[in-house]
C-alpha positions as CSV (number, residue, x, y, z in Angstrom):
1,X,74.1,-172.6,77.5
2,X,77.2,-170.5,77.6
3,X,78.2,-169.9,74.0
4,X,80.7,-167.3,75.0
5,X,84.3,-168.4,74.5
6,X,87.1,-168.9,76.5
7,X,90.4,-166.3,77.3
8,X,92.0,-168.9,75.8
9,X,89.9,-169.5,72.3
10,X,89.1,-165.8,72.5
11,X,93.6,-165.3,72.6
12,X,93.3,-168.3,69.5
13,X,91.0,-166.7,67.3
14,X,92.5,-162.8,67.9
15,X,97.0,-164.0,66.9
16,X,95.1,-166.2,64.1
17,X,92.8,-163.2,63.0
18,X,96.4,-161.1,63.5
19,X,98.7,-163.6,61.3
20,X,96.0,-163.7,58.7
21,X,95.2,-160.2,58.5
22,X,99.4,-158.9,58.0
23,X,99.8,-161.6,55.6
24,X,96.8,-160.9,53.0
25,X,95.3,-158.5,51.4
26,X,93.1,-159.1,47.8
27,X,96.6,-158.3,46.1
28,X,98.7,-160.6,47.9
29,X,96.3,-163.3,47.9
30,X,95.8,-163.4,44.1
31,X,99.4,-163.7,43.7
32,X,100.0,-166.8,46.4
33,X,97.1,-168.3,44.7
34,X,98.7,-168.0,41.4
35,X,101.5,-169.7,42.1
36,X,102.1,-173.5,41.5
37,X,101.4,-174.6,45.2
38,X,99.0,-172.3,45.2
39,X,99.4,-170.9,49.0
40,X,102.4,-169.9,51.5
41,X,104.7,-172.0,53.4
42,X,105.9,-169.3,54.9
43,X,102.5,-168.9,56.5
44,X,102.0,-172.5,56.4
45,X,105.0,-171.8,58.9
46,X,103.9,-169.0,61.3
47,X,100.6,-171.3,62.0
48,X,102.8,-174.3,62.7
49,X,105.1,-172.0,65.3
50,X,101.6,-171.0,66.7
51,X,100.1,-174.5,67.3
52,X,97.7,-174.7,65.0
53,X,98.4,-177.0,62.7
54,X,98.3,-179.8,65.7
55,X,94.7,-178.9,67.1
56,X,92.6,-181.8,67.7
57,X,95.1,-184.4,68.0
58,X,95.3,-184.5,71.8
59,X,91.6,-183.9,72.9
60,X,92.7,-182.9,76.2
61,X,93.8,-180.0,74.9
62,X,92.0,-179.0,72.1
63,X,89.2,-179.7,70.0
64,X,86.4,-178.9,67.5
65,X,85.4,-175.4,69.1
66,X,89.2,-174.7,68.7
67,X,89.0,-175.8,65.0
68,X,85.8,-173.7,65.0
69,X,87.9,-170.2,65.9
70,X,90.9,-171.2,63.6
71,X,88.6,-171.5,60.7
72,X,86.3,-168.9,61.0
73,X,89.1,-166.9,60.7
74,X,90.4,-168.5,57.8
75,X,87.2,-168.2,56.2
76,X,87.1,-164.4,57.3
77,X,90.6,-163.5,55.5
78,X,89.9,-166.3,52.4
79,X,93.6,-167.6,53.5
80,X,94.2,-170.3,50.8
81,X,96.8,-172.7,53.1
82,X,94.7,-176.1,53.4
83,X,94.6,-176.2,57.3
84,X,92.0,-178.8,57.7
85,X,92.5,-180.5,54.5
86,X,95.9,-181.2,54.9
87,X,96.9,-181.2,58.3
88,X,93.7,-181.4,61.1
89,X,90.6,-183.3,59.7
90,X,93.4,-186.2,58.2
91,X,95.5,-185.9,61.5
92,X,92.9,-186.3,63.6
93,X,91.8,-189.6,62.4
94,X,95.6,-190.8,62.7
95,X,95.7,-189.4,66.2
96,X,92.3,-191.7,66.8
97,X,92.7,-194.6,64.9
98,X,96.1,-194.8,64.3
99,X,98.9,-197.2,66.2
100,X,101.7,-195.6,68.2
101,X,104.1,-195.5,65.1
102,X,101.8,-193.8,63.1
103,X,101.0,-191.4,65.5
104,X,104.6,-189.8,65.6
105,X,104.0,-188.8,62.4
106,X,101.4,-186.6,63.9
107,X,104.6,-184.0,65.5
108,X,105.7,-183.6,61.6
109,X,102.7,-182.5,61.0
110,X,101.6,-180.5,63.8
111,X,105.4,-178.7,63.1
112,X,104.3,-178.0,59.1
113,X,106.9,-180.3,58.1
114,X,104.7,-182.6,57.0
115,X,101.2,-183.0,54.7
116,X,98.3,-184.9,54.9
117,X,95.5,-185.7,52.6
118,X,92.2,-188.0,53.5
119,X,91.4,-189.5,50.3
120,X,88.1,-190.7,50.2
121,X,86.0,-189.4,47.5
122,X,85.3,-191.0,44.6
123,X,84.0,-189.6,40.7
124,X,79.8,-190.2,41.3
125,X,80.2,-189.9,45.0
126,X,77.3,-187.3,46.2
127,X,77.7,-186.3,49.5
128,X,78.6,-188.3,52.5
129,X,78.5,-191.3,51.9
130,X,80.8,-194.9,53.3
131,X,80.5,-196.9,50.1
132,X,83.8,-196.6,48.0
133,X,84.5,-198.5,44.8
134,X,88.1,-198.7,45.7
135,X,89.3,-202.2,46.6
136,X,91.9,-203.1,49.4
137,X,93.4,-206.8,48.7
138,X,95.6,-208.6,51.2
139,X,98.3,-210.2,50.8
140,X,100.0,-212.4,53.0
141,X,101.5,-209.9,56.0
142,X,100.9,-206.8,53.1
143,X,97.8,-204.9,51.6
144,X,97.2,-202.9,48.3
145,X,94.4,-200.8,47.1
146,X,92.9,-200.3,43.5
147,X,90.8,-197.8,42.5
148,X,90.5,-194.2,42.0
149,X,90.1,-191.1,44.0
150,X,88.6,-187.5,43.0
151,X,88.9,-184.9,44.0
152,X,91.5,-185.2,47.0
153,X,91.9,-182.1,48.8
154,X,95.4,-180.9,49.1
155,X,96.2,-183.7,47.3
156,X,98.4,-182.4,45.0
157,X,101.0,-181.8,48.2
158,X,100.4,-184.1,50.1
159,X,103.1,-186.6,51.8
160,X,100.8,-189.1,53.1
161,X,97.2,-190.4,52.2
162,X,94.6,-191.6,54.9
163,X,92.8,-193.6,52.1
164,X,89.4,-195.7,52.3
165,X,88.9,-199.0,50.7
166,X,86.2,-201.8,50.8
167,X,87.7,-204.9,52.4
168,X,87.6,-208.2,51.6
169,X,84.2,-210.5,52.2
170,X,82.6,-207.6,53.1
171,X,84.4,-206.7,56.0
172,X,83.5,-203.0,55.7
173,X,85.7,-200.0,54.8
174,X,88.7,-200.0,56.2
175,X,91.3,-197.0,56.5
176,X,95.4,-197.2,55.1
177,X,98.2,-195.0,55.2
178,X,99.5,-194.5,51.7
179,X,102.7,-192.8,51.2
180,X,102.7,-190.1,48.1
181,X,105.4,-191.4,46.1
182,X,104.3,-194.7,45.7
183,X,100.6,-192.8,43.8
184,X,100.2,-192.0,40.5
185,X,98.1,-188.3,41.4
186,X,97.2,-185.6,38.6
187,X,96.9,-182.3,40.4
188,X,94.3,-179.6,39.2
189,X,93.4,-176.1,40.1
190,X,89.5,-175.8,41.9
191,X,87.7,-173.0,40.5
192,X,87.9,-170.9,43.9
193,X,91.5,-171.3,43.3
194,X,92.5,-173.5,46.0
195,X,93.9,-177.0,45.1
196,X,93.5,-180.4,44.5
197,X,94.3,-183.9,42.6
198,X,93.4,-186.9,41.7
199,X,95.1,-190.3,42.6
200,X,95.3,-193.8,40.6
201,X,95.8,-196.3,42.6
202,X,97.0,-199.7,40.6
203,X,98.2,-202.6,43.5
204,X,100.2,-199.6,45.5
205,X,101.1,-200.8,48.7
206,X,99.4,-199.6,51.7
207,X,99.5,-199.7,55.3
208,X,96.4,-200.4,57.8
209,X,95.3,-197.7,59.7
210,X,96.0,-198.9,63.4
211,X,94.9,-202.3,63.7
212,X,93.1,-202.5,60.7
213,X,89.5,-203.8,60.3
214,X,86.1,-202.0,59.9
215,X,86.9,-198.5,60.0
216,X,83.3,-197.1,59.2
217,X,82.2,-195.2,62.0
218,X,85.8,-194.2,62.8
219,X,85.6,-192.2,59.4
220,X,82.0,-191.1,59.3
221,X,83.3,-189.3,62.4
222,X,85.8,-187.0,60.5
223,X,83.6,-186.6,58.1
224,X,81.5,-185.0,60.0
225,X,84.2,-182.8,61.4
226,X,85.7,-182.1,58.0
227,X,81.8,-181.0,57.6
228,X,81.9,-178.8,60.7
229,X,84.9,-177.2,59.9
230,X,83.1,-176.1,56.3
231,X,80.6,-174.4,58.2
232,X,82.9,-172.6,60.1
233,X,84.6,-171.3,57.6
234,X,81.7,-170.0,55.7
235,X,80.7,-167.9,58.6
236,X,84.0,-166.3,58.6
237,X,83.4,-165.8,54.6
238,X,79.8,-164.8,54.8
239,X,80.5,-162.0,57.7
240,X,83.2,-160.3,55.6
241,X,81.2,-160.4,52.8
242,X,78.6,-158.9,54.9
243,X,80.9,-156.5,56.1
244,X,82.6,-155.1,52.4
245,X,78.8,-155.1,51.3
246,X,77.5,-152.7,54.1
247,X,80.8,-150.7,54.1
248,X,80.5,-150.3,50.2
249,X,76.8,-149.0,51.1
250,X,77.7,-146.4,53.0
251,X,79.9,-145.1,51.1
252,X,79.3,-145.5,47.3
253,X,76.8,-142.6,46.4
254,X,74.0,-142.5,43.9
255,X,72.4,-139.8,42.6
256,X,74.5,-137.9,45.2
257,X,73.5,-139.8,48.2
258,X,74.6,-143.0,49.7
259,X,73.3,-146.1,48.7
260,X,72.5,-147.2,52.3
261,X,70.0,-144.3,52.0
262,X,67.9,-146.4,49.7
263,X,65.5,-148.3,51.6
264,X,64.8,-151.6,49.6
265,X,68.8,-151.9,49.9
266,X,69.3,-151.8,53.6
267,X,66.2,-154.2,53.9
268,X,68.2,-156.4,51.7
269,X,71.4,-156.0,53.6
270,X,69.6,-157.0,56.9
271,X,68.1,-159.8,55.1
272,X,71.6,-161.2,54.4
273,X,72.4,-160.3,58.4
274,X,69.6,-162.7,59.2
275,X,71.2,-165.4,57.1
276,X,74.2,-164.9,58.8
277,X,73.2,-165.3,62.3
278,X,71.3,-168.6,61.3
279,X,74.1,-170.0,59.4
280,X,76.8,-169.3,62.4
281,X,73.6,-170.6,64.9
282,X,73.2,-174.0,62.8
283,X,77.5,-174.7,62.7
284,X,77.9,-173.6,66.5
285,X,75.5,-176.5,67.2
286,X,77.1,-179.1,64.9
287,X,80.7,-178.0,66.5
288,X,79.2,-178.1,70.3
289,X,77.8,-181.5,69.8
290,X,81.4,-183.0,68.7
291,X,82.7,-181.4,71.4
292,X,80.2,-183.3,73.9
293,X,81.2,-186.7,71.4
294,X,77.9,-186.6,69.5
295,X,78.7,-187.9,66.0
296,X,75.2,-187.4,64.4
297,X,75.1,-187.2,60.7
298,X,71.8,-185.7,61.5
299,X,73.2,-182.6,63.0
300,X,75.5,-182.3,60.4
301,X,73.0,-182.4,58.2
302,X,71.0,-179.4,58.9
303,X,74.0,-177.1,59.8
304,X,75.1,-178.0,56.2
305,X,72.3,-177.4,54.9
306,X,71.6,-173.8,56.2
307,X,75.0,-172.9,55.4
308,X,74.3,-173.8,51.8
309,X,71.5,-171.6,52.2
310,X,72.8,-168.9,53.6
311,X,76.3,-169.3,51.6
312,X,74.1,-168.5,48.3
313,X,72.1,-165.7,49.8
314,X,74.8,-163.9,51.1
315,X,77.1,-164.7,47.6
316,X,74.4,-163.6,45.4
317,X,73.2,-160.8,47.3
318,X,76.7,-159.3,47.3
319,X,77.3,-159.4,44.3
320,X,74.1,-157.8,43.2
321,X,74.6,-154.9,45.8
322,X,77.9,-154.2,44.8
323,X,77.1,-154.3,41.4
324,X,79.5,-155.2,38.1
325,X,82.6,-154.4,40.6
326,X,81.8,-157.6,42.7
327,X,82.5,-159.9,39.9
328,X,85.9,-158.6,39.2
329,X,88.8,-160.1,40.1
330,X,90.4,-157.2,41.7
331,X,87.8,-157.1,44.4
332,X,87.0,-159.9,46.9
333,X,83.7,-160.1,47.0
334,X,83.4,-162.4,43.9
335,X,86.3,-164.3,45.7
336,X,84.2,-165.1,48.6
337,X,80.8,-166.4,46.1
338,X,83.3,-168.3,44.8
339,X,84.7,-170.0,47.9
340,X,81.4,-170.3,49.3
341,X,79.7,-172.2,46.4
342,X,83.0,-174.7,46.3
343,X,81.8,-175.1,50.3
344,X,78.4,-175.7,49.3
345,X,79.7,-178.5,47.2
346,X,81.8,-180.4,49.3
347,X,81.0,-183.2,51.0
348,X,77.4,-183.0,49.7
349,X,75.2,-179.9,48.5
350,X,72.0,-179.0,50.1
351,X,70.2,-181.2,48.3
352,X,72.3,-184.4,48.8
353,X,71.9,-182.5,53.0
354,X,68.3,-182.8,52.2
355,X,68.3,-186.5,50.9
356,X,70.1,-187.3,54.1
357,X,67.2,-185.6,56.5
358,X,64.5,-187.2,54.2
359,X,66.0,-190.4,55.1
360,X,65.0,-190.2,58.5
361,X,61.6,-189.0,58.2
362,X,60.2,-192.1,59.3
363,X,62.2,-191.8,62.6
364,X,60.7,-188.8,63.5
365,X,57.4,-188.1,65.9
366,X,54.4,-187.1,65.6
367,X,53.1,-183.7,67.3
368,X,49.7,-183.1,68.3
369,X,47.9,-179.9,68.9
């Protein structure tokens, strides 16, 4: 299997890596997240002019291994501009469920001009899940939905919800397009310092997601990509946290020597190396087998799940190495714990990851020896 990428991913990941890298630094990022959006549109910009913010939408052209560079690298500069949140994992179920109309929308987007949200989660909701307490009523020609979402990502900007519902007589979970100024949201700050918000939804008018119906598996399937592109972006976060840890190593000095003379340390430094390479293993194979149109919930399951794993190692491990200077704010280590336990939590922790593989155990064979 060639896991090598293309000139043209390797050109993708190397301008992102370059727009990234001149446009933060730990000091400039702390004060882009500390403003009321709480990231750049100028940046928000420059990755729109670049293409970005439309990958996905037309397969043909691009798809999850692209959204696997762009976020990697995201993840490897903690950029705080909520590129799958708010414009590829939503977009891309407009660009497959949606009707022609609704797919124009999708050049807005794709040129920064405008956000989207998917708005599915719900308080008590534990991982990935399709059942949704939120209620979709028709009425003749027109629909409304009541019930509450939390948190929404990027849904404190957003323009436009993609928000799930439970039809009528059980007719599944169907999929509307929700315009932002007919929601009653409250917007709050995450604890990694990206942000989010929570919606009320009282009657608001809504507007089925391409023809309407059953949209079930249609969503489980960007769930799973929204899932993919977690993992990618803790592998980006965990390999620059691996990197400021084995850097500060080799240079801090104790007892006039450098630390990365001690042994136990370097044995724990490889240790988190280790957990690296399975964590970017596990989310390579969850992204390769979108790519090939294998929606398992399986496979993104156990990629989640060593990520998680990893995520923690890695966080903790820096922080220990680095000592009381990785938890303050000036440095970014403690920024990159941070981001990686809010990954670990969203869309399911590795125990709710663990629930879902236990659910299948009956499935499985038996081996012989």
């Amino acid at each position: 299997m060639d896991f090598d990428l293309t000139d043209e991913q390797d050109l993708l990941r190397n301008i992102t890596s370059e727009v990234l890298t001149r446009n933060y630094d730990v000091e400039k990022r702390l004060k882009v997240i500390d403003t009321d959006l709480g990231w750049s549109r100028e940046v928000w910009g420059q990755l729109a002019e670049m293409g970005i913010l439309g990958l996905g939408f037309d397969p043909d052209e691009s798809g999850q291994i692209e959204l696997t560079v762009v976020l990697t690298e995201i993840g490897r500069r903690l950029a705080p501009e909520p590129v799958a949140a708010a414009a590829l994992i939503p977009g891309g179920v407009i660009a497959e469920l949606g009707d022609d109309a609704q797919r124009k929308m999708l050049d807005d987007v794709a040129e920064g001009q405008t956000l989207l949200a998917l708005a599915h989660h719900e308080p008590g909701m534990r991982g990935v899940t399709m059942r949704v307490a939120t209620r979709a009523e028709r009425q003749g020609d027109s629909w409304t939905l009541t019930g509450r979402k939390n948190p929404v990502l990027a849904g404190d900007c957003a323009d436009v919800f993609v928000v799930s519902a439970e039809l009528p007589d059980g007719g599944g979970v169907g999929l509307f397009v929700v315009r932002a100024d007919t929601v009653s949201r409250t917007a709050f700050r995450t604890f990694d310092g990206q942000r989010a918000a929570q919606l009320d939804l009282d009657a608001t008018p809504a507007e089925p997601l391409g023809t309407g119906g059953d949209a079930t598996q249609g969503l489980q399937n960007a769930l799973i990509r929204h899932q993919s592109a977690l993992c990618s972006e803790a592998v980006g976060a965990m390999a620059e946290a691996l990197r400021l840890t084995t850097d500060y190593l080799t240079t801090r000095k104790q007892f006039g020597v450098p630390l990365s003379t001690f042994q136990t340390l370097t044995q724990r430094a490889a240790d988190m190396y280790v957990s690296l390479e399975l964590a970017r293993s596990m989310s390579l194979y969850a992204a390769m087998s979108i790519a090939d149109g294998v929606f398992d919930p399986v496979i993104a399951a156990r990629a989640k799940l060593q990520i998680s794993r990893s995520g923690r190692h890695l966080a903790e491990e820096a922080i220990q190495l680095h000592g009381g200077i990785g938890v303050t704010s000036e440095y970014p280590v403690g920024h990159y714990a941070a981001r990686l336990t809010a990954i670990n939590q969203t869309l399911g922790s590795a125990d709710d990851q663990l629930r879902v593989l236990a659910r299948g155990l009956d499935t499985y064979g038996t081996v012989s020896l």
